[in-house]
N, C-alpha and C positions, 0 to 999 in steps of 0.2 A: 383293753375292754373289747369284748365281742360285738363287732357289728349287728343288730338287728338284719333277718332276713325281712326280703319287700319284694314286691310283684310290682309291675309300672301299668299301667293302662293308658291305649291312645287313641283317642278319637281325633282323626287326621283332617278332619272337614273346617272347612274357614274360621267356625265358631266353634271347632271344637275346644279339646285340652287334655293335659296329662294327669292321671293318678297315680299317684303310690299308697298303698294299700299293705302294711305291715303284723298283722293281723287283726282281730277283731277288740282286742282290749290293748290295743295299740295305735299308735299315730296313723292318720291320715293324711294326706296332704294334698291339695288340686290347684292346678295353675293351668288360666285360661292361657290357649294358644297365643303367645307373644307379637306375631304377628313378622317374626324375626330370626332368621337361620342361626344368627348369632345366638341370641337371648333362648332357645328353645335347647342349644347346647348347653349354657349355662345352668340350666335347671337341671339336664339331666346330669351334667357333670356335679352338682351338688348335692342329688342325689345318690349320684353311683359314691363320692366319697363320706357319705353319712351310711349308707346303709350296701349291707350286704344283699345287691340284686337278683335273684334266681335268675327271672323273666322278664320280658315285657311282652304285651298282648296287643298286636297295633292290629284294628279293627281291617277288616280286608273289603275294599272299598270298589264297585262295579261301577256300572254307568249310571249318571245321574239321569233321570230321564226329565228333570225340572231343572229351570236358572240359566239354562242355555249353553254353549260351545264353552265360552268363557268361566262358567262355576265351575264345568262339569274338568276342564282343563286343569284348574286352579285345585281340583278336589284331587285330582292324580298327581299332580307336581306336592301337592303335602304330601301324598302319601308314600311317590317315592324318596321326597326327601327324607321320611323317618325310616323309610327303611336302608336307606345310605349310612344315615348317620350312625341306626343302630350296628349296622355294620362295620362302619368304621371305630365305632366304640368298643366292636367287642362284646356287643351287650346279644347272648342269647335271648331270642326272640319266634316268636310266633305271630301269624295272619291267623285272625278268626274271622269267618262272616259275623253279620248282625246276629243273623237267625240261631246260630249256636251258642254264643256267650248269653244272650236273652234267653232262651228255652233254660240255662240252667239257675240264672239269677232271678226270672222275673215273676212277678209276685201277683201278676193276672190283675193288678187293682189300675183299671183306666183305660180308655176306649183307644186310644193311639198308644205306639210301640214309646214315644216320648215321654208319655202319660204314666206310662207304668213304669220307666225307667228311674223319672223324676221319685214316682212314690214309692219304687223299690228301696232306691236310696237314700230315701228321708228315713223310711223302717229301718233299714240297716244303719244308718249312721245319721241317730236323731238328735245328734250335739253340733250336726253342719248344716247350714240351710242351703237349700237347694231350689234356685228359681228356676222360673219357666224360660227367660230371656236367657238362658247358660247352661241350657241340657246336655250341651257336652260334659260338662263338668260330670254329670250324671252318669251318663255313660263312661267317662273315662273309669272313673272309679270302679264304676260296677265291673270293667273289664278287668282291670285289679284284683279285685274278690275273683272273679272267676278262675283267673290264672293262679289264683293262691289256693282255690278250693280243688283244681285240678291238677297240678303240681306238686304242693306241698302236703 
C-alpha cells in the first residue's frame, strides 16, 4: 500500500511542537515539544515510517528580544537541533520566517500574530481543539498546510 504524502511543521520555541499535515480530508496529527532529543526523534521517526514525507517547514527563528540570554540561547539550540536532525534524517527541509508562512495562512481574525494563528486553525481544522496555553501546536500545523499548499 501507498504511503500517504505529509508535509511536517516545526515550531522550534520551548513551548513549541511538531505537525503533520497530510491533506485537508486527511489525518492530522500534533505533538507538543517532548522536551527531549531522544523522544522528538522518535516521533519524527514514526512519522517518516507511516507516511511518505515531501517536506518539513522548521520556522526560522532570529533573536528573542524578551526572556533573556538564557530563552533566547535555549530558542537557538531547538532550533539547531532540528535542523541537525533534520539533516541527519535526510528529511528535505526548509526555514520559513514567521512573517511568510503567516501572510499565506492567516485568516486576519485576532489582534496578536497568536490570536490569529490559534483561530486560523480552529477554521481549518475544526475536529482539533486548539488552546491558548499550546499555540505552538497552532503554528506547527499551520506551517504544515503552508508547506503542503506551497509544494504540493
Amino acid at each position: 500500500m501507498e504511503k500517504l504524502k505529509a508535509v511536517i511543521g516545526i515550531d522550534p520555541g520551548k513551548k513549541g511542537a511538531l505537525g503533520l499535515f497530510a491533506g485537508l480530508n486527511s489525518k492530522i496529527d500534533i505533538k507538543d515539544y517532548p522536551n527531549s532529543y531522544t523522544l522528538t526523534y522518535e516521533i519524527l521517526n514514526e512519522w517518516v515510517n507511516q507516511f511518505n514525507v515531501q517536506s518539513v517547514v522548521l520556522e526560522k527563528v532570529g533573536v528573542v528580544v524578551f526572556g533573556g540570554k538564557k530563552a533566547a540561547f535555549g530558542f537557538g539550540e531547538n532550533s539547531g537541533f532540528y535542523e541537525g536532525l533534520l539533516i541527519a534524517m535526510k528529511l528535505p527541509y526548509c526555514r520559513v520566517l514567521p512573517r511568510e508562512w503567516q501572510k499565506v495562512v492567516d485568516n486576519k481574525s485576532g489582534r496578536t500574530s497568536k490570536e490569529r494563528s490559534l483561530n486560523t486553525a480552529q477554521k481549518l481544522f475544526p475536529y482539533y481543539t486548539f488552546k491558548k496555553t499550546k499555540d505552538g501546536r497552532a503554528d506547527a500545523i499551520l506551517m504544515a498546510y503552508y508547506g503542503w499548499s506551497r509544494l504540493l
